[in-house]
N, C-alpha and C positions, 0 to 999 in steps of 0.2 A: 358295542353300543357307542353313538356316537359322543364324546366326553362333554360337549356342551348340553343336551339332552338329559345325559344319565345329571347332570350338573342341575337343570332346570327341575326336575324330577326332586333331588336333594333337596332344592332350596324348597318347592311346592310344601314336602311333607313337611319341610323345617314350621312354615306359614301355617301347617293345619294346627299342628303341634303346639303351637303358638298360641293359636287362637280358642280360648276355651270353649267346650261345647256339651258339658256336663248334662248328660239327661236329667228331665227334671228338671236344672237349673238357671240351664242359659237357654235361651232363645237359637234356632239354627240359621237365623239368617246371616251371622259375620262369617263363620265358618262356612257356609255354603259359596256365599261371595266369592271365598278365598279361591275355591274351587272351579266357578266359574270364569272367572278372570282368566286362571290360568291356562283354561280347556280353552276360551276362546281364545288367548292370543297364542296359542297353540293352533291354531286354524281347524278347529271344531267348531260345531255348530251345537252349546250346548244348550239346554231350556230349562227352566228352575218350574219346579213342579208344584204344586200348591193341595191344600187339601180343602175339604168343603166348605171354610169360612176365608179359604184365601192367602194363608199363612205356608210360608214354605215349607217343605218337607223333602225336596229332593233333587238331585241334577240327574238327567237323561242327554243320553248323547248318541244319537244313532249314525252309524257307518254302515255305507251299502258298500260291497261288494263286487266286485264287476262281474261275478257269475253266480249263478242262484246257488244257497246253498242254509244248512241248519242255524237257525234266528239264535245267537249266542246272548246271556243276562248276566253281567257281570254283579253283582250284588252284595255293598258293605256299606254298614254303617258307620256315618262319621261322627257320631256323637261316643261321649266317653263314662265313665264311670268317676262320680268325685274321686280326688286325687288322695284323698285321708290327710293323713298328717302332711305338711307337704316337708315336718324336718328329718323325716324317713327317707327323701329324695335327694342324688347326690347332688343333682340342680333342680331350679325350682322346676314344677310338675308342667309349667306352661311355657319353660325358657326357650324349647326346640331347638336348644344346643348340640349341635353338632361336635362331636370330640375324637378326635381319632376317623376311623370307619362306622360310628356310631352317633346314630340321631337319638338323645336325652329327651323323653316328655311324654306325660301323660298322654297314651294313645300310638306310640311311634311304632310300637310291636305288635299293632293289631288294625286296628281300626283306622287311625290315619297314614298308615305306611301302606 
């Protein structure tokens, strides 16, 4: 992979990690941003999805193909489970500390990685 990419990728998840998105308690619209941002200046074409009173709930990013073939749905949630205590954590739960070969934060092992 190209090192500046696998780099931008890094930093993306560091920024999801980052940014709290606790079901339940935060709102998705910072963390959503985060994502958009990076899918466009990525040169995608992404669109923030809304639901029946207008409030966001999603980013959609469609890639055609240059030959017809099976319609592929990548699907994960970027929102997180509260962090608990956060003195259980060896940094805090939203620091998206990167240490080593290792992204630190609520969500880096699942959902925003």
């Amino acid at each position: 992979m190209n090192p500046a990419l696998a780099d931008s990728i890094v930093a993306l998840a560091s920024r999801l990690v980052a940014t709290p998105s606790c079901a339940g308690i935060d709102a998705p619209d910072a963390v959503l941003a985060v994502a958009l941002k990076w899918l466009d200046e990525s040169g995608l074409r992404p669109r923030l999805l809304r639901d029946g009173e207008g409030g966001p709930v999603a980013v959609l990013v469609e890639i055609e193909g240059q030959a017809p073939g099976p319609v592929l749905c990548l699907d994960a949630c970027i929102d997180t489970a509260p962090p608990g205590d956060p003195g259980q954590w060896a940094e805090q739960p939203f620091a998206g500390v990167v240490r080593g070969k290792r992204l630190l934060g609520r969500g880096a092992g699942d959902s925003k990685a």
